[in-house]
N, C-alpha and C positions, 0 to 999 in steps of 0.2 A: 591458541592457534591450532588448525584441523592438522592433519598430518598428512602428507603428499598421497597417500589411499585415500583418503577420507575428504579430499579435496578436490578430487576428481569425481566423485559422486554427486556432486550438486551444482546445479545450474539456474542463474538467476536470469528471467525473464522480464525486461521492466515496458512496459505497454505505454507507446505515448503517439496517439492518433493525432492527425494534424486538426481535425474538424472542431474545437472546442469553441464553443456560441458563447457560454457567460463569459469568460475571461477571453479574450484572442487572444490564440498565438500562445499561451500561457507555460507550456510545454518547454518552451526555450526561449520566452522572455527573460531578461534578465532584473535578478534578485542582489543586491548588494554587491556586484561584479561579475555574478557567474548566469549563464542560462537556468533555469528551474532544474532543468534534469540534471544537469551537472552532480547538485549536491546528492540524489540519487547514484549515479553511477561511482560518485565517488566514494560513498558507505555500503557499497558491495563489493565494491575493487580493495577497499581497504580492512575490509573482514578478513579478507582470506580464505574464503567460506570456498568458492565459485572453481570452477573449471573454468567456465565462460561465464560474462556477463553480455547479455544481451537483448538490444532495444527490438522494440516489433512495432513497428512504424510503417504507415502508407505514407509520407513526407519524407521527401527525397533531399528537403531542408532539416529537418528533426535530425536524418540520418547522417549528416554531414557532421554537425553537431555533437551530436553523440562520439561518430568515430573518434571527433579529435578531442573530447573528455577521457578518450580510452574504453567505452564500448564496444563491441561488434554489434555491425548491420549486413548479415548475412544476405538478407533477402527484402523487399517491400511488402508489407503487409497488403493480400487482397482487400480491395474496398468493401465488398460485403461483411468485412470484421470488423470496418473501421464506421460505420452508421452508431448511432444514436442509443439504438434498441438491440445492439447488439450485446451478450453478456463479454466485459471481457474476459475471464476464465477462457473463454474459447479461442481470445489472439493467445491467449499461453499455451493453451492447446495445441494449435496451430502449428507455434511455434517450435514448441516441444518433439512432435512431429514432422516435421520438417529435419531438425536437426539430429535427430536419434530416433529414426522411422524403425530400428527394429527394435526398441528398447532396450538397449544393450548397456548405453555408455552413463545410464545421469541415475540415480538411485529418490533423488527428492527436487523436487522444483519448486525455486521461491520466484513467488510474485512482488513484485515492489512497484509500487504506480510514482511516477513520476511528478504527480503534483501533492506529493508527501515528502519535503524539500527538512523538513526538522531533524526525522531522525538520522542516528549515526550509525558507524561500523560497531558500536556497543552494543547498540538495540537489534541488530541483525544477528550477531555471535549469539546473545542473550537469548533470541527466541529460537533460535536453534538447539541452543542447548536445551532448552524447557521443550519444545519437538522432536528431539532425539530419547529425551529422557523416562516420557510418558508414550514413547512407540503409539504417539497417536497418527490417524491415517492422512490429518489433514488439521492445520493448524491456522487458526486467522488472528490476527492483533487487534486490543479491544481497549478502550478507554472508559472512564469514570464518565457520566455525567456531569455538567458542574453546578452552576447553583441554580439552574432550573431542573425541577423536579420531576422527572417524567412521568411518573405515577399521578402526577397532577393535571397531563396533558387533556387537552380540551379542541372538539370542532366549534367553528363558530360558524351558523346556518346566514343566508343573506339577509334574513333582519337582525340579525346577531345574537341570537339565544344562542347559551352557550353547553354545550353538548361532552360530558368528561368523558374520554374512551376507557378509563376505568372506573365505575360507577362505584366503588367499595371502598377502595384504595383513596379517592380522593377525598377521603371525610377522615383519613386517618392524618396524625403528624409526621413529618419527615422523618424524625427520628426512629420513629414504629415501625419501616417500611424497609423492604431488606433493599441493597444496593443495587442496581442497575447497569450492565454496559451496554457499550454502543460498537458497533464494529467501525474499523478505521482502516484505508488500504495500506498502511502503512509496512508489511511485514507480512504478506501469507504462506504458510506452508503447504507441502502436500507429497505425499509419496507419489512419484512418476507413478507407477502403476494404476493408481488409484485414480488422480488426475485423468489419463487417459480412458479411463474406463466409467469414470461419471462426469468425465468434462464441467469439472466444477471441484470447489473449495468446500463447498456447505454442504458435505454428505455428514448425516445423521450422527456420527462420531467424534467428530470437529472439537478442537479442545480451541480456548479461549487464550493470546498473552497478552497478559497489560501492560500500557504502555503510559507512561505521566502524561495530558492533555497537551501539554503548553510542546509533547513530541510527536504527538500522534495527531495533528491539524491536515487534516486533508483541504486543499484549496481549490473550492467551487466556483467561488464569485469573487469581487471585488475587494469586498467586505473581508473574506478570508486571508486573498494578497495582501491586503493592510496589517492584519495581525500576523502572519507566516513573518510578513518581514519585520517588524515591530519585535516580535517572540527571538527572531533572530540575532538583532539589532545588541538586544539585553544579552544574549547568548555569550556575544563575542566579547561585549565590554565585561563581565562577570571574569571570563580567562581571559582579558588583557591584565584587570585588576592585580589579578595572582599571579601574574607572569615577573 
């Protein structure tokens, strides 16, 4: 647990636009009883980590929501943040700005996306400490590939010739091949300072934390709601078992 200095240094920002096309609504559908972001809001609240937790939303429904999981919704996210093609590092930006414009009060800002509903207050403490430990300037959360081989990955053209994006790599066997991750929003770090100064997570120093797959599932599409709640599902009966 941080220690009352040390807890007032960091501020968690969790990004949940209302405009989401594959999944609607997804953001605060409900998962097993709760809205999606809940289980967000509620392994930042119960880290201990946070000063403040708070949602940055152009949804005036999202932020309703949120308050009464125990976020704060200071403000409405402008809609220019909330498009398509917008990175969101910049509604954290945004947001970070907004609520500590001289840079006085937050020392580190996490990112937690709200449709990253697995992980817990373990996995947040956890990458904090591996981000505090290695004084990197900016940390993001990364997962295994699992049993597709990315080294193996291939285009396929319209008559269907198949095209390997690693010409070398694919003639080799899995075992010969060094490991691979994949980045996941589950957990990102970054020193306010630095955040604000490259508006962004993936400045060239960026250190990696891993996170077991079956906690680090970001949910895009359908296909992913199905597993997120399925992964869940197994979750709860494993601590009922031992209870």
């Amino acid at each position: 647990m941080p220690s009352p200095g040390q807890k007032r240094n960091q501020i968690a920002v969790i990004p949940a636009r209302g405009g989401s096309k594959r999944v609607r609504g997804k953001n605060i559908r409900t998962m097993l009883g709760k809205p999606l972001i809940a289980y967000t809001i509620e392994a930042a609240l119960t880290s201990g980590l946070f000063a403040r937790v708070v949602v940055s939303t152009d949804s005036e429904e999202i932020a309703k929501i949120a308050e009464r999981h125990g976020a704060e919704v200071p403000f409405l996210r402008d809609l220019v943040l909330a498009d398509d093609d917008t990175p969101v590092s910049l509604a954290t930006v945004d947001a970070l700005n907004r609520l500590d414009p001289n840079g006085e009060e937050y020392q580190n800002v996490a990112q937690l996306m709200a449709n990253c509903p697995l992980r817990d207050s373990n996995d947040v403490c956890a990458s904090f400490e591996q981000f505090v430990s290695t004084a990197a300037e900016s940390q993001i959360s990364v997962t295994r590939f699992g049993w597709q081989n990315p080294w193996w990955a291939m285009e396929r053209t319209q008559s269907y010739e198949l095209r390997p994006i690693f010409n070398q790599q694919v003639l080799r066997r899995s075992q010969d091949l060094p490991e691979l991750l994949c980045p996941t929003g589950v957990i990102w770090w970054a020193k306010a300072e630095v955040l604000r100064r490259e508006k962004t997570y993936h400045v060239p120093t960026r250190t990696g934390w891993e996170i077991p797959w079956q906690r680090g599932l970001d949910i895009d599409t359908e296909d992913d709601w199905a597993m997120a709640e399925m992964l869940m599902s197994l979750s709860r009966r494993e601590v009922e078992a031992h209870v």
